[in-house]
mmCIF file of the N, C-alpha and C atoms, coordinates in Angstrom:
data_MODEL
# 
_entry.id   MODEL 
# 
loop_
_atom_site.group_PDB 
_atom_site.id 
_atom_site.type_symbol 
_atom_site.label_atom_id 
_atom_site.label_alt_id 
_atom_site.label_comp_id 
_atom_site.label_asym_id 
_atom_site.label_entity_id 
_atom_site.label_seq_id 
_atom_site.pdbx_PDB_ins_code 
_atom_site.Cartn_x 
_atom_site.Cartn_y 
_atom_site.Cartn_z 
_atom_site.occupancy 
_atom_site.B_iso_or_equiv 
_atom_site.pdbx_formal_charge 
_atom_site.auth_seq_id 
_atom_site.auth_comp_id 
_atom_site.auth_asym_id 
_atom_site.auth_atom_id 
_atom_site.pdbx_PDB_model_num 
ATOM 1   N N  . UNK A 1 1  ? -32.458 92.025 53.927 1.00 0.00 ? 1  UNK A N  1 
ATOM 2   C CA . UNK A 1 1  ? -31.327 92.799 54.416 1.00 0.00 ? 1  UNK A CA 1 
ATOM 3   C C  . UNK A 1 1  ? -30.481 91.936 55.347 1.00 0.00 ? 1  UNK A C  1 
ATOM 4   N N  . UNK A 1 2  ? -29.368 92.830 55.803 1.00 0.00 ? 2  UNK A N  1 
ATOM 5   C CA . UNK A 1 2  ? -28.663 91.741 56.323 1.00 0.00 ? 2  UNK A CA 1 
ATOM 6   C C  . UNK A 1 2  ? -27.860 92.837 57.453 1.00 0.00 ? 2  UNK A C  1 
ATOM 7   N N  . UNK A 1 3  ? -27.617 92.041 58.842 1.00 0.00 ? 3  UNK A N  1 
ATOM 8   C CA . UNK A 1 3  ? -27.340 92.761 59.989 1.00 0.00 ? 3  UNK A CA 1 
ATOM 9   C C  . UNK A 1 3  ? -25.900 91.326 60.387 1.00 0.00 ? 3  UNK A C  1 
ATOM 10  N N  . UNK A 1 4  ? -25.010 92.330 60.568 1.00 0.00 ? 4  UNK A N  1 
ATOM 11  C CA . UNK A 1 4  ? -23.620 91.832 61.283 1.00 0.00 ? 4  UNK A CA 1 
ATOM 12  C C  . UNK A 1 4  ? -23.863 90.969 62.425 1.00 0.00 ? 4  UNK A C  1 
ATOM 13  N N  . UNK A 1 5  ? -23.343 90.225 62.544 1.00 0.00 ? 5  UNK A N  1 
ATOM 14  C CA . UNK A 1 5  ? -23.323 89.423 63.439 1.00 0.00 ? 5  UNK A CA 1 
ATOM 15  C C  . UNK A 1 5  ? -21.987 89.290 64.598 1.00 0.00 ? 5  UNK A C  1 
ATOM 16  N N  . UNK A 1 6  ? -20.279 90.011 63.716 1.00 0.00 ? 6  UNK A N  1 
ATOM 17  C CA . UNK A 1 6  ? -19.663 90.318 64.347 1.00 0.00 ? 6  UNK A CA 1 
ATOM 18  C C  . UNK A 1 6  ? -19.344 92.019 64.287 1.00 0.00 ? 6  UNK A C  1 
ATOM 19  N N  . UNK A 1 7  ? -18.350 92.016 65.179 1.00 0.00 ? 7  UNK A N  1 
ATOM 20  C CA . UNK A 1 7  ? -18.277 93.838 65.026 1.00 0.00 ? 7  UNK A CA 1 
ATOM 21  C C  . UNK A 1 7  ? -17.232 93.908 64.029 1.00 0.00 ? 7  UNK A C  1 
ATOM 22  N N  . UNK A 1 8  ? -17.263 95.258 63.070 1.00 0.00 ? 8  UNK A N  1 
ATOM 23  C CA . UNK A 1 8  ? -16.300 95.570 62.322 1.00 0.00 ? 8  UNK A CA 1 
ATOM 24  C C  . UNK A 1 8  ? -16.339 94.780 60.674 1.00 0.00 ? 8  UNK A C  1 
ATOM 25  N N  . UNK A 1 9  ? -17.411 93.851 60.489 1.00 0.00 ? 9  UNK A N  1 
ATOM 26  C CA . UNK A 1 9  ? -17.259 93.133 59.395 1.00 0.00 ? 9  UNK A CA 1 
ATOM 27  C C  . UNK A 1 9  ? -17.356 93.952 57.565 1.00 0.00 ? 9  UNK A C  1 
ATOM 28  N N  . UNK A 1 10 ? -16.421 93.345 57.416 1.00 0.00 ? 10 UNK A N  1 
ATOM 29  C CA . UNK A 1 10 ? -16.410 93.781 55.557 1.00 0.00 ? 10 UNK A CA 1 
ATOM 30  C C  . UNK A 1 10 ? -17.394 93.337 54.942 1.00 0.00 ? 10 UNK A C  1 
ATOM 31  N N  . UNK A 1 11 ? -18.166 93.794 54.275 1.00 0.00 ? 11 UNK A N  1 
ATOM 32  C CA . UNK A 1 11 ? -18.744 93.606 53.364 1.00 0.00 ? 11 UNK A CA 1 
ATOM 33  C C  . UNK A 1 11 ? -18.643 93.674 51.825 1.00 0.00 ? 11 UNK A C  1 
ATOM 34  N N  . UNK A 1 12 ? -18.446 93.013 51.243 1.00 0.00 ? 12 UNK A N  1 
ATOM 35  C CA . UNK A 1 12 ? -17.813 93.266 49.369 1.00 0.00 ? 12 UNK A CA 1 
ATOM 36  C C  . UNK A 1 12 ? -18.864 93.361 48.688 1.00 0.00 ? 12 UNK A C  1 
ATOM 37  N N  . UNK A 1 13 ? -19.555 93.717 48.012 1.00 0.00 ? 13 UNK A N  1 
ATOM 38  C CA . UNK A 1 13 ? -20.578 93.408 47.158 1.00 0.00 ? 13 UNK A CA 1 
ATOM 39  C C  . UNK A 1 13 ? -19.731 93.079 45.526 1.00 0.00 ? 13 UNK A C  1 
ATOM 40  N N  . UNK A 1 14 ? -19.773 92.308 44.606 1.00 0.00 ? 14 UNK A N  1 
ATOM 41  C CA . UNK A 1 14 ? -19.676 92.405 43.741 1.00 0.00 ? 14 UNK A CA 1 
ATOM 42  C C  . UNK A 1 14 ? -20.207 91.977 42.439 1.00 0.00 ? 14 UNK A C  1 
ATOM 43  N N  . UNK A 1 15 ? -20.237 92.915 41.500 1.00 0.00 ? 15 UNK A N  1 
ATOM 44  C CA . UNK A 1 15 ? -20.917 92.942 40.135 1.00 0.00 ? 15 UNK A CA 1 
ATOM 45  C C  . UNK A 1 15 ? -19.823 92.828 38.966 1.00 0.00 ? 15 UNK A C  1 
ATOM 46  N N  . UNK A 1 16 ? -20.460 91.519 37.712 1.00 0.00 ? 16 UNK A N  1 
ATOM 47  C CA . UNK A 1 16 ? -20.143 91.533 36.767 1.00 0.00 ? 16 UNK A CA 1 
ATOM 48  C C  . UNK A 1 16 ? -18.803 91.459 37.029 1.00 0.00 ? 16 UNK A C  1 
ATOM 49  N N  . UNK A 1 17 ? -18.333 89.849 38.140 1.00 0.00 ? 17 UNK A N  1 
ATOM 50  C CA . UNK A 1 17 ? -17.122 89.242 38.210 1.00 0.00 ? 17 UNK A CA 1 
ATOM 51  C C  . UNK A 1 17 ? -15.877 90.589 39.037 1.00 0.00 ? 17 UNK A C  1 
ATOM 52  N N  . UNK A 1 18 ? -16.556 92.008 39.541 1.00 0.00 ? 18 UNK A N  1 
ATOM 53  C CA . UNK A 1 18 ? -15.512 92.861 39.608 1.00 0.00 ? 18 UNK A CA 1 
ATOM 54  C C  . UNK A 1 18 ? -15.890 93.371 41.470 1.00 0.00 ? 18 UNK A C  1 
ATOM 55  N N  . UNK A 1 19 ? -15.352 93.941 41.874 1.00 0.00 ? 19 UNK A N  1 
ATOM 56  C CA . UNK A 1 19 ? -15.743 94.628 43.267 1.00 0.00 ? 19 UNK A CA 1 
ATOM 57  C C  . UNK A 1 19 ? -16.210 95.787 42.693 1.00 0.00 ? 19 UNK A C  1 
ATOM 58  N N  . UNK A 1 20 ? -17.749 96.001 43.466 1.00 0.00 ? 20 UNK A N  1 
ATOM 59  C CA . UNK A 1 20 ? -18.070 97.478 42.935 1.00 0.00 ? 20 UNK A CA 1 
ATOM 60  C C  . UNK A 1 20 ? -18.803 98.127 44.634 1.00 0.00 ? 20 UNK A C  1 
ATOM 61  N N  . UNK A 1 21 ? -18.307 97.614 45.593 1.00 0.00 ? 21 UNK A N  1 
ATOM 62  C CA . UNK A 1 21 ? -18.367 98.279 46.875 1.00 0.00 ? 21 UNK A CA 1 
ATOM 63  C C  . UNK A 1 21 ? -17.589 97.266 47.801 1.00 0.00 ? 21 UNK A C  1 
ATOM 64  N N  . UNK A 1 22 ? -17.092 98.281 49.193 1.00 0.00 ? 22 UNK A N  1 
ATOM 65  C CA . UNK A 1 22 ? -16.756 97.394 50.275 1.00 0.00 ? 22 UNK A CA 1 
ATOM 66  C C  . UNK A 1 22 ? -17.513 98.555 51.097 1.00 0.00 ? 22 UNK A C  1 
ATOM 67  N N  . UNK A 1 23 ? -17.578 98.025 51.782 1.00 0.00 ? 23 UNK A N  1 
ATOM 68  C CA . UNK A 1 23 ? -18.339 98.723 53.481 1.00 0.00 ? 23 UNK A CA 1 
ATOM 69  C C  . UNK A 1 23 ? -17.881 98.121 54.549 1.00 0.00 ? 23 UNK A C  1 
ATOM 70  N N  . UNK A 1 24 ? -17.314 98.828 55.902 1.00 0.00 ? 24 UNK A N  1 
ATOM 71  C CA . UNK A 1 24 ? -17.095 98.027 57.073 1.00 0.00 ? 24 UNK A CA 1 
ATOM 72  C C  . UNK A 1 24 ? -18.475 98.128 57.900 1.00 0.00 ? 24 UNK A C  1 
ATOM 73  N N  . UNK A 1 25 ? -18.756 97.560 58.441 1.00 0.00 ? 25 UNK A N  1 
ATOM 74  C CA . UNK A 1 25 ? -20.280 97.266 59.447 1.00 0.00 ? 25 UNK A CA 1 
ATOM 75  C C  . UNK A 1 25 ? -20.474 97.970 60.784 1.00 0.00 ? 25 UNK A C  1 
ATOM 76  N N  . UNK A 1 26 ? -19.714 98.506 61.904 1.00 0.00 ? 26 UNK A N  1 
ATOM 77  C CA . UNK A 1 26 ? -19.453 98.632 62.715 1.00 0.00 ? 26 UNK A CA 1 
ATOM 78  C C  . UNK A 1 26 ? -19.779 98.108 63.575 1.00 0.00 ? 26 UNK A C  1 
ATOM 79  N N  . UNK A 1 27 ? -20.517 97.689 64.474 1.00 0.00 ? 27 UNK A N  1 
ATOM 80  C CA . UNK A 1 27 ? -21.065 97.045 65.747 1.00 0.00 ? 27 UNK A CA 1 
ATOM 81  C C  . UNK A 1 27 ? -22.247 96.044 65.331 1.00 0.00 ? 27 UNK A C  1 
ATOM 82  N N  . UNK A 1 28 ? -21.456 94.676 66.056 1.00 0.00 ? 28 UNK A N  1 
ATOM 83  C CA . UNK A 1 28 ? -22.258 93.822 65.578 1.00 0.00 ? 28 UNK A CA 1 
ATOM 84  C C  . UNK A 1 28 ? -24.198 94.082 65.894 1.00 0.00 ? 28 UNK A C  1 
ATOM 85  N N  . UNK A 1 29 ? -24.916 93.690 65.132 1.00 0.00 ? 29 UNK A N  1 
ATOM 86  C CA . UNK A 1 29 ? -26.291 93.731 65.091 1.00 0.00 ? 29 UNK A CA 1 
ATOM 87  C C  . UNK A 1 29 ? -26.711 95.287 65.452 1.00 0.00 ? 29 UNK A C  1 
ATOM 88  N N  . UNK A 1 30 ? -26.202 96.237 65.191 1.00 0.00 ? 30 UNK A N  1 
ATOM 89  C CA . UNK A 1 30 ? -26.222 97.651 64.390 1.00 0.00 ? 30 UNK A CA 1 
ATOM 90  C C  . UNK A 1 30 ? -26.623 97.718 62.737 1.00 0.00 ? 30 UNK A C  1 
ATOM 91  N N  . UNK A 1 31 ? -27.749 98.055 62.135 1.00 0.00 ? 31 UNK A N  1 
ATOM 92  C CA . UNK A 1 31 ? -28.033 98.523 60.973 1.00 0.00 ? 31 UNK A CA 1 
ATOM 93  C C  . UNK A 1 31 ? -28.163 97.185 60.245 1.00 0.00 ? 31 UNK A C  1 
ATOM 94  N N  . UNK A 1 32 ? -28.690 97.510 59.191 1.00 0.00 ? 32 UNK A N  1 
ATOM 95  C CA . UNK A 1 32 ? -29.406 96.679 57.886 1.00 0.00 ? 32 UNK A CA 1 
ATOM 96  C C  . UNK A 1 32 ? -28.799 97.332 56.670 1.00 0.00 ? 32 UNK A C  1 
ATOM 97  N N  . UNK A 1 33 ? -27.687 95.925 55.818 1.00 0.00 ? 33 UNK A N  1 
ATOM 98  C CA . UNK A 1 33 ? -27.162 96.740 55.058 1.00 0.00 ? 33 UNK A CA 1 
ATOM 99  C C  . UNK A 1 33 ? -28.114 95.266 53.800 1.00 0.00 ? 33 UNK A C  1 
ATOM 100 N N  . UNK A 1 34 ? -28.500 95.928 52.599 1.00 0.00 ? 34 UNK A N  1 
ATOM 101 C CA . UNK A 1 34 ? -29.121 95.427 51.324 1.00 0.00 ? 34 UNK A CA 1 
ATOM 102 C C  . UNK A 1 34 ? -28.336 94.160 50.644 1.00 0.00 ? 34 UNK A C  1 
ATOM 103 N N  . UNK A 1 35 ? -29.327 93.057 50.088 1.00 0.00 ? 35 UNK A N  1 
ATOM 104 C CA . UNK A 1 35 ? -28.133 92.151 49.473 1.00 0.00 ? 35 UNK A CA 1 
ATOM 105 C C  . UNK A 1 35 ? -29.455 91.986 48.421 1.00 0.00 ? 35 UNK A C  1 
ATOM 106 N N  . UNK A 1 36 ? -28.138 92.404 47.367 1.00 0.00 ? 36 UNK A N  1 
ATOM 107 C CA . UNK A 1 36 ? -28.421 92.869 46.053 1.00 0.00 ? 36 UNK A CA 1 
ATOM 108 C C  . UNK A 1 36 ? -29.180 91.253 45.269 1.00 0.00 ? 36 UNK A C  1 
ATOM 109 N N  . UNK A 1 37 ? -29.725 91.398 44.520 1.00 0.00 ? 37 UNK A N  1 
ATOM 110 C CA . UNK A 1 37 ? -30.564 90.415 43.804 1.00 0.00 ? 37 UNK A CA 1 
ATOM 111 C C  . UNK A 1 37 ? -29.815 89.810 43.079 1.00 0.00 ? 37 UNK A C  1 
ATOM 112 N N  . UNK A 1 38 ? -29.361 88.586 42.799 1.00 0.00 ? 38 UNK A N  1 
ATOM 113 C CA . UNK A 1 38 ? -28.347 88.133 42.216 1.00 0.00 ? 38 UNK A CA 1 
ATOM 114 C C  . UNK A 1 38 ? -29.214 88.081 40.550 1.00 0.00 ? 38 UNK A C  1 
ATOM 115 N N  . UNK A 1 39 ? -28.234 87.727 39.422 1.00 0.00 ? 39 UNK A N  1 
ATOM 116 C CA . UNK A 1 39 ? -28.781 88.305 38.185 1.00 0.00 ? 39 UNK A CA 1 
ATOM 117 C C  . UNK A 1 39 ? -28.088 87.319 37.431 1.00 0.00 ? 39 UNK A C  1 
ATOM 118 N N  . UNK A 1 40 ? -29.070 86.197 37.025 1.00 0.00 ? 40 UNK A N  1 
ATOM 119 C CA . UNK A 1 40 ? -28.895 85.234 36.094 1.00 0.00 ? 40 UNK A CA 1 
ATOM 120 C C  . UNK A 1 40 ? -27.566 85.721 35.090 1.00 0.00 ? 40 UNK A C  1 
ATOM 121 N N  . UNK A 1 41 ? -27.016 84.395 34.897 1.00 0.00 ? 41 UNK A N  1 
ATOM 122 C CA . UNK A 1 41 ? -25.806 84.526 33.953 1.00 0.00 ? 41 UNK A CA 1 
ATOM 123 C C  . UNK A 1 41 ? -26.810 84.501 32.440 1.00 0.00 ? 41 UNK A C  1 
ATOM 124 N N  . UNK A 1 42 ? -26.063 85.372 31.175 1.00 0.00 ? 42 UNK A N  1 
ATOM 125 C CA . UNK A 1 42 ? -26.694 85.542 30.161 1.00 0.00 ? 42 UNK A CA 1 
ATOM 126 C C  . UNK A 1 42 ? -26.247 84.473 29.447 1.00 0.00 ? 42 UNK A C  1 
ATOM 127 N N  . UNK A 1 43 ? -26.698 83.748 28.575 1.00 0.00 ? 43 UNK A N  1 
ATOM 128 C CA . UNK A 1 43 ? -26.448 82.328 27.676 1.00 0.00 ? 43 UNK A CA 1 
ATOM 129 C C  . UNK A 1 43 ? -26.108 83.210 26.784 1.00 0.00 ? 43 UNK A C  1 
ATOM 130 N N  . UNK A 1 44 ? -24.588 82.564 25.677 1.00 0.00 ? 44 UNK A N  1 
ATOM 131 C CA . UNK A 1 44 ? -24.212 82.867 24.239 1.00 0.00 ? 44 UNK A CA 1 
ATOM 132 C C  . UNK A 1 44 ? -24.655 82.351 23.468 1.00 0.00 ? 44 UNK A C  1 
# 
């Protein structure tokens, strides 16, 4: 997990090249937000 380090920070997560969340953080080292498992690129 992962805890802010400044106050107010964005967080983007994104999947499959697209944004599929933003979150603002509020106060630095307040809460534990998840960092998603990154997911091998598929070979053609």
């Amino acid at each position: 997990s992962y805890s802010p380090l400044t106050d107010n920070e964005v967080l983007i997560y994104v999947s499959e090249g697209r944004v599929s969340e933003q979150r603002t953080t509020g106060k630095a080292g307040e809460g534990n937000f998840p960092i998603p498992a990154a997911i091998a690129p598929t070979a053609i």
